[in-house]
C-alpha positions as CSV (number, residue, x, y, z in Angstrom):
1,X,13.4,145.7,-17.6
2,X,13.3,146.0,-13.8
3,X,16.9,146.0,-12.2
4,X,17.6,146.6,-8.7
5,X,20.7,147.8,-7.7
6,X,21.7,147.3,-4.3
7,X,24.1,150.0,-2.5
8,X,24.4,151.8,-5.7
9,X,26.8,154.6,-4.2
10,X,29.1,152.7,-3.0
11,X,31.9,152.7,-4.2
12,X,31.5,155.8,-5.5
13,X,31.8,155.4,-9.1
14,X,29.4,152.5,-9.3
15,X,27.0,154.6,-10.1
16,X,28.3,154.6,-13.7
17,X,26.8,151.3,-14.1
18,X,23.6,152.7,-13.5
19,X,23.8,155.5,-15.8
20,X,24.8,153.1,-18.8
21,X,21.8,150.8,-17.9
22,X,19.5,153.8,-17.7
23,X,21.0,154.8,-21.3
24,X,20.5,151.2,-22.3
25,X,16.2,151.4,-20.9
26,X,16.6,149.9,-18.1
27,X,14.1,150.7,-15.1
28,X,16.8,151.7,-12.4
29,X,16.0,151.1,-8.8
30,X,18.3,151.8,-5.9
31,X,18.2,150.6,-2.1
32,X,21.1,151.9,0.0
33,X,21.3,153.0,3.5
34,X,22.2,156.5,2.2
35,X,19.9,159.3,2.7
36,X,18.8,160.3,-1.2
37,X,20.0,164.2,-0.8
38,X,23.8,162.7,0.5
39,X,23.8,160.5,-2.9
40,X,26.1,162.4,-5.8
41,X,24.0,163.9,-8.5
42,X,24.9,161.5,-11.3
43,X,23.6,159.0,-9.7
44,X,20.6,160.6,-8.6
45,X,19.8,161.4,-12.3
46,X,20.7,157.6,-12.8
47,X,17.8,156.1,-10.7
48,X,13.9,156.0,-11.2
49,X,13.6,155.8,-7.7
50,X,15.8,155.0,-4.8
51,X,14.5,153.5,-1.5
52,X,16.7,154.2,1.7
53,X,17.1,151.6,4.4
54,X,18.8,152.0,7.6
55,X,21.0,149.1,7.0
56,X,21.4,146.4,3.9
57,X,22.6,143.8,6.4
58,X,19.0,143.8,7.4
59,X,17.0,141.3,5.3
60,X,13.4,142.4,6.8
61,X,14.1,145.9,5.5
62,X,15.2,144.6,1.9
63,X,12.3,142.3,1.6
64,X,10.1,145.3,2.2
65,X,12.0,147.7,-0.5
66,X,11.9,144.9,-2.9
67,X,8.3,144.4,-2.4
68,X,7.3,147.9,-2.6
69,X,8.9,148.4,-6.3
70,X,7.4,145.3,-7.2
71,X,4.1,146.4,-6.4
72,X,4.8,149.3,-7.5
73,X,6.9,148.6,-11.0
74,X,5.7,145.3,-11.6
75,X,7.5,142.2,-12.0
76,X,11.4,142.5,-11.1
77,X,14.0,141.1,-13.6
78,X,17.1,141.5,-12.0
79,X,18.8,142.4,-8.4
80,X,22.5,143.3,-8.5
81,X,25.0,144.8,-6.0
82,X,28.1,144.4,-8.0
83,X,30.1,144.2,-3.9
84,X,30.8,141.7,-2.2
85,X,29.0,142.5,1.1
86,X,25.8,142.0,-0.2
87,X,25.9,139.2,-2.6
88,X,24.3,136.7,0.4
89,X,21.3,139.0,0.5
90,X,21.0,139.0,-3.3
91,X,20.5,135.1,-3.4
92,X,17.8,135.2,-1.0
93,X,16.1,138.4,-2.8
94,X,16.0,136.2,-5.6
95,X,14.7,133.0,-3.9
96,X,11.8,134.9,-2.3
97,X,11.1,137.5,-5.4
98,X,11.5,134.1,-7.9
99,X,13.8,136.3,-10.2
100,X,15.2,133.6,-12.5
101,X,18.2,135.9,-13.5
102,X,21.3,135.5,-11.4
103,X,23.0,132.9,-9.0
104,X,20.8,131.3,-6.5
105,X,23.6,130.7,-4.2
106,X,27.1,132.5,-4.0
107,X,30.6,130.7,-2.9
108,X,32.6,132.6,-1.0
109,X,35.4,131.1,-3.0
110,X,35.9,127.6,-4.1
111,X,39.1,127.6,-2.3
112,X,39.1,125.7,1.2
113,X,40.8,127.7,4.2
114,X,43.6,124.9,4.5
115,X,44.3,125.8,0.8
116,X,44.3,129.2,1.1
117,X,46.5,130.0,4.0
118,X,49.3,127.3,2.4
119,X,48.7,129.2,-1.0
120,X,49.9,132.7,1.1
121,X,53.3,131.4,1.5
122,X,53.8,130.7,-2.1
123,X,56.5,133.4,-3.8
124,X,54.9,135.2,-6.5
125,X,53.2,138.3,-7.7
126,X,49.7,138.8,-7.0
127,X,47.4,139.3,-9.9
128,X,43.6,139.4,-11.3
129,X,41.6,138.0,-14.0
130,X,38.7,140.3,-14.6
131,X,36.0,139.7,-17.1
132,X,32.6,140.1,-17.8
133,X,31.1,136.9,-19.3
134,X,27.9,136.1,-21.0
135,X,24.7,133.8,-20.1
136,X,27.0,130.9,-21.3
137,X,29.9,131.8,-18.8
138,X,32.3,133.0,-22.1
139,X,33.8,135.8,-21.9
140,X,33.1,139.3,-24.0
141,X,35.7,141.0,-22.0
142,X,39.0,139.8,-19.8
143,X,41.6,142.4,-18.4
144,X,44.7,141.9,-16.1
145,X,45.6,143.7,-12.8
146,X,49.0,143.6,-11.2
147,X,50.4,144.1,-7.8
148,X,53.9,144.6,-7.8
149,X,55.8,141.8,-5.4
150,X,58.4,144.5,-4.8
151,X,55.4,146.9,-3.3
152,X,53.9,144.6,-1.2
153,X,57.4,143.3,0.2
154,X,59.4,146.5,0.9
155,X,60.9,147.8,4.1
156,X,59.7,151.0,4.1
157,X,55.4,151.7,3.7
158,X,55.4,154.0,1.2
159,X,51.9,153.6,-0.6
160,X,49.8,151.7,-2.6
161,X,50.4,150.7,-6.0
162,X,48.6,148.4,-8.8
163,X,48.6,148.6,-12.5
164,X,46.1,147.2,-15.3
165,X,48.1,145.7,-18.3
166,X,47.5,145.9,-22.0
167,X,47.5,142.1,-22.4
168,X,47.3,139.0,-20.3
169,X,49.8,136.0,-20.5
170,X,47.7,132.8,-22.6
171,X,48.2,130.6,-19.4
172,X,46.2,133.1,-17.2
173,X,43.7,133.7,-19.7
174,X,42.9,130.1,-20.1
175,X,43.0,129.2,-16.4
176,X,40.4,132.6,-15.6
177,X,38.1,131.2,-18.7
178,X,38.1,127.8,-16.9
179,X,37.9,129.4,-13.4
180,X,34.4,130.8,-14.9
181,X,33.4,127.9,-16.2
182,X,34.4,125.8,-13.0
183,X,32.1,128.8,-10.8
184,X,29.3,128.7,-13.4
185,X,29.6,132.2,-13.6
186,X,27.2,133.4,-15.9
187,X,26.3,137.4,-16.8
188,X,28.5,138.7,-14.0
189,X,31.8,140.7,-14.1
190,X,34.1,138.8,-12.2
191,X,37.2,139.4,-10.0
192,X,39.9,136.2,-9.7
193,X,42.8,136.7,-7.8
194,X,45.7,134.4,-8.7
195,X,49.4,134.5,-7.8
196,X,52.1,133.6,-10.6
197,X,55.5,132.0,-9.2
198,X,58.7,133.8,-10.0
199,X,60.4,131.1,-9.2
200,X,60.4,127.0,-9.1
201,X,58.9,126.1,-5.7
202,X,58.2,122.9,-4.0
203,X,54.7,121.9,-2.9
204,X,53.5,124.9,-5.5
205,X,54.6,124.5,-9.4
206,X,57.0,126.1,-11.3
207,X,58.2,129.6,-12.1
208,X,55.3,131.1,-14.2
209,X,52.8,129.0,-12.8
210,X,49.3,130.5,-11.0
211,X,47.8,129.3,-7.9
212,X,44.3,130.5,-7.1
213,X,44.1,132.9,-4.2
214,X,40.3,134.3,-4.3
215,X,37.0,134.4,-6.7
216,X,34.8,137.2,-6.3
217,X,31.6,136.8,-8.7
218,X,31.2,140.4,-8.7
219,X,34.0,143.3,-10.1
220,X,37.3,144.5,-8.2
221,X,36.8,147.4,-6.1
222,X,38.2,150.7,-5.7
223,X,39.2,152.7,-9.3
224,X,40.0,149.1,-11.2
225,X,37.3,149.4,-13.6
226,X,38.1,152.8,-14.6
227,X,41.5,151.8,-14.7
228,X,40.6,149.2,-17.3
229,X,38.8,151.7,-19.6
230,X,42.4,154.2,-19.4
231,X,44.2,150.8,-20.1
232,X,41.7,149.3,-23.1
233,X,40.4,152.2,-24.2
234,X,36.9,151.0,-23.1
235,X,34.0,151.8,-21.0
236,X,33.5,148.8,-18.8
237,X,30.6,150.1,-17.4
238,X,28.7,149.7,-20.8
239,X,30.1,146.8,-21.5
240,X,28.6,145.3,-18.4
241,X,25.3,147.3,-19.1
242,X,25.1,145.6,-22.8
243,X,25.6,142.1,-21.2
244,X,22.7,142.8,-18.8
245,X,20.6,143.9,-21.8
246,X,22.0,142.1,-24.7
247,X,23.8,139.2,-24.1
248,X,26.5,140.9,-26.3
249,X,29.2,143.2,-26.4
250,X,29.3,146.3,-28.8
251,X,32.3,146.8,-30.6
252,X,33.0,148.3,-33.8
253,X,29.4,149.2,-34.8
254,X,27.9,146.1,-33.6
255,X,26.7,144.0,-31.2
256,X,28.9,140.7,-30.6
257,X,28.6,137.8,-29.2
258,X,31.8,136.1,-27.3
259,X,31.9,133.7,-30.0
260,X,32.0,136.2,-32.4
261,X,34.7,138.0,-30.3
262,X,36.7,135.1,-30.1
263,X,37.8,135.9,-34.0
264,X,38.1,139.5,-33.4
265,X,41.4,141.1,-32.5
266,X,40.2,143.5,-29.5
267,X,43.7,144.4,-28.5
268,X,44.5,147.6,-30.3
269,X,47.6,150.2,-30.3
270,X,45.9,152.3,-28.3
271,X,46.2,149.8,-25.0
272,X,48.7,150.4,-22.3
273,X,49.4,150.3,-18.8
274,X,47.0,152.0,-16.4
275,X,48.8,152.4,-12.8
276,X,47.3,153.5,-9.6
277,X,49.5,154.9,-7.0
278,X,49.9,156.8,-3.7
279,X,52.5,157.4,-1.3
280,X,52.2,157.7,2.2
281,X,52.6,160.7,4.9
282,X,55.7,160.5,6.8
283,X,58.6,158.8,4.8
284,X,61.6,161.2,3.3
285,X,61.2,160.6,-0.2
286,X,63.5,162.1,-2.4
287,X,61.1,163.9,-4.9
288,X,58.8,166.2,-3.5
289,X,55.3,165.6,-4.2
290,X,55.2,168.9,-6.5
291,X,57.5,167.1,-8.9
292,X,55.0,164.2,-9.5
293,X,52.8,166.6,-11.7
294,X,55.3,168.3,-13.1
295,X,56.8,165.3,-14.1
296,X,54.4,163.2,-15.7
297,X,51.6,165.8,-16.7
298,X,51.2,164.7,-19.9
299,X,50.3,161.1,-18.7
300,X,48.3,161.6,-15.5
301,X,44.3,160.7,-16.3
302,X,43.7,161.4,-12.6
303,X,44.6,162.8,-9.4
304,X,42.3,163.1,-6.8
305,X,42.8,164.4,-3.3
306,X,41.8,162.0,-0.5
307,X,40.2,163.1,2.9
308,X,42.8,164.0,5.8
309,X,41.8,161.0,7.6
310,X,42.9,158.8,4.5
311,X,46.9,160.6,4.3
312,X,48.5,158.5,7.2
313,X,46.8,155.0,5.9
314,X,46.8,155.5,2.0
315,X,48.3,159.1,1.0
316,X,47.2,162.2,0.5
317,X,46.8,161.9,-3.5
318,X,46.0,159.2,-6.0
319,X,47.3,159.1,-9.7
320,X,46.6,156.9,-12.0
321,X,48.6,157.4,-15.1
322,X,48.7,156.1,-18.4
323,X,52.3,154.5,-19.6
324,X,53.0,152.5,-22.6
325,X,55.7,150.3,-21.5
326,X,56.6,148.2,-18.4
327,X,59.9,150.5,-18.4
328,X,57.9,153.4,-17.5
329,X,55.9,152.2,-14.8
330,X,58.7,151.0,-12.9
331,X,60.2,154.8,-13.9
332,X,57.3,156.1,-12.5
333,X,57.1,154.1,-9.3
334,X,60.9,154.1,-8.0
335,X,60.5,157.9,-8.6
336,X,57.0,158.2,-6.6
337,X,58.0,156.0,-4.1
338,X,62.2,156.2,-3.8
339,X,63.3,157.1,-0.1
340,X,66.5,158.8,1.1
């Protein structure tokens, strides 16, 4: 197989979908405006080749990339860029390469602008339905990411904060399974963004209700797949990579299909919450950030220290932790984030 993978360095751990389609014998060839010696080293081992552009918003240079690892390769199977930015230039790719595999046009969302904007005033916490779903739009995997209402309305900017859950509420998962169906979204890992009421309001639903806020036919950005495999004990990256290849997931020592799946238990013990979190320069928080690490060593998966130009707008470190309860991330964030 012949895949293409658009911008393949950014972000920066996409390139661990490469490497599992690699492992999986796929043909892996990059185009990205990055020069080749700037791109990390696991990616680099990752690609058969990598073509650089001067910019993927320019179609005329993306026809040309495309056509020279066609000559080159032979006939292309598949063109991904797993962001957002890019999927417009996919569609056409595959119009002019006839590569049957894939969407032929992309929706921004099938939410009108009126519908939108009136859905932003709803009361609520924001959420996701992630999933990666077979060439019959089912689901082999689904996850759940939460943004705290109390985060995103406090006085005081003190950082980001979003968690992955162990499970999913049964009205969510049924509204993200017909989301996919309503978007035809085949062999793609998905991103819906829905907001559930926490309270009866007019003109919206009822408390526990979801409105639809945003579809993206491609997966959330930033750490959210890795925080899925620290919250499922998972590699979402392979997953995705056995879709491409197999139509199937593997789980326990075998390849699946979603029907299959849908009379497996996947949820195991070992799930929890994965939370990713940051606090901002300049507040007076009551816990210095030394504490944070001494604190909750045992449970941090990751810290990683941002560039100095990234401390004012998102903090100077990132954690993401795993917790087993809802008690303990709320622990965690009043003591990250607390004020005096």
């Amino acid at each position: 197989m012949n895949f293409i993978f658009l911008s393949p360095n950014y972000p920066d751990n996409y390139w661990n979908f490469c490497d599992r389609l690699k492992k999986n014998g796929v043909n892996v060839l990059g185009v990205g405006d990055a020069p080749y010696e700037n791109l990390p080293q696991d990616l680099r081992d990752s690609l058969t080749e990598y073509y650089r552009i001067d910019s993927l918003s320019d179609y005329d240079q993306l026809y040309r990339a495309v056509a020279f690892f066609s000559f080159k390769y032979g006939k292309i199977d598949r063109i991904e860029s797993m962001n957002p930015y890019w999927l417009s230039q996919e569609v056409l790719l595959r119009t002019d390469f006839n590569i049957a595999a894939g969407p032929r046009h992309y929706p921004a969302s099938h939410i009108d602008a009126e519908t939108l904007a009136k859905n932003q005033n709803a009361e609520g916490t924001i959420c996701s339905y992630d999933a990666v779903s077979d060439s019959n739009g089912d689901p082999l995997f689904e996850s759940m990411t939460v943004w705290p209402e109390a985060a995103l309305t406090k006085t005081v900017d003190t950082g980001i904060v979003y968690y992955t859950c162990p499970g999913m509420p049964a009205k969510l998962r049924s509204l993200g399974r017909k989301t996919l169906k309503s978007l035809d979204a085949k062999s793609r890992f998905v991103h819906f963004v829905f907001k559930c009421l926490t309270k009866d309001q007019e003109g919206f639903g009822s408390e526990g209700d979801y409105i639809a806020i945003d579809t993206d036919l491609c997966p959330a950005g930033g750490y959210i797949p890795d925080m899925m495999n620290f919250a499922h004990s998972v590699d979402v990256y392979k997953i995705w990579a056995d879709m491409i290849t197999t139509d199937r997931r593997y789980l326990d020592g075998r390849l699946l299909t979603a029907s299959e799946l849908s009379h497996h238990t996947v949820k195991t013990e070992e799930d929890c919450f994965s939370v990713h979190a940051s606090r901002k320069e300049g507040p007076d928080y009551v816990h210095p950030e030394s504490r944070i690490a001494d604190k909750f060593h045992d449970v941090i998966v990751m810290r990683k220290e941002l560039p100095e130009a990234a401390w004012q707008h998102i903090g100077r470190y990132v954690y993401t932790l795993r917790l087993r309860s809802q008690h303990e991330v709320d622990t965690f964030i009043k003591f990250l984030h607390e004020t005096n």
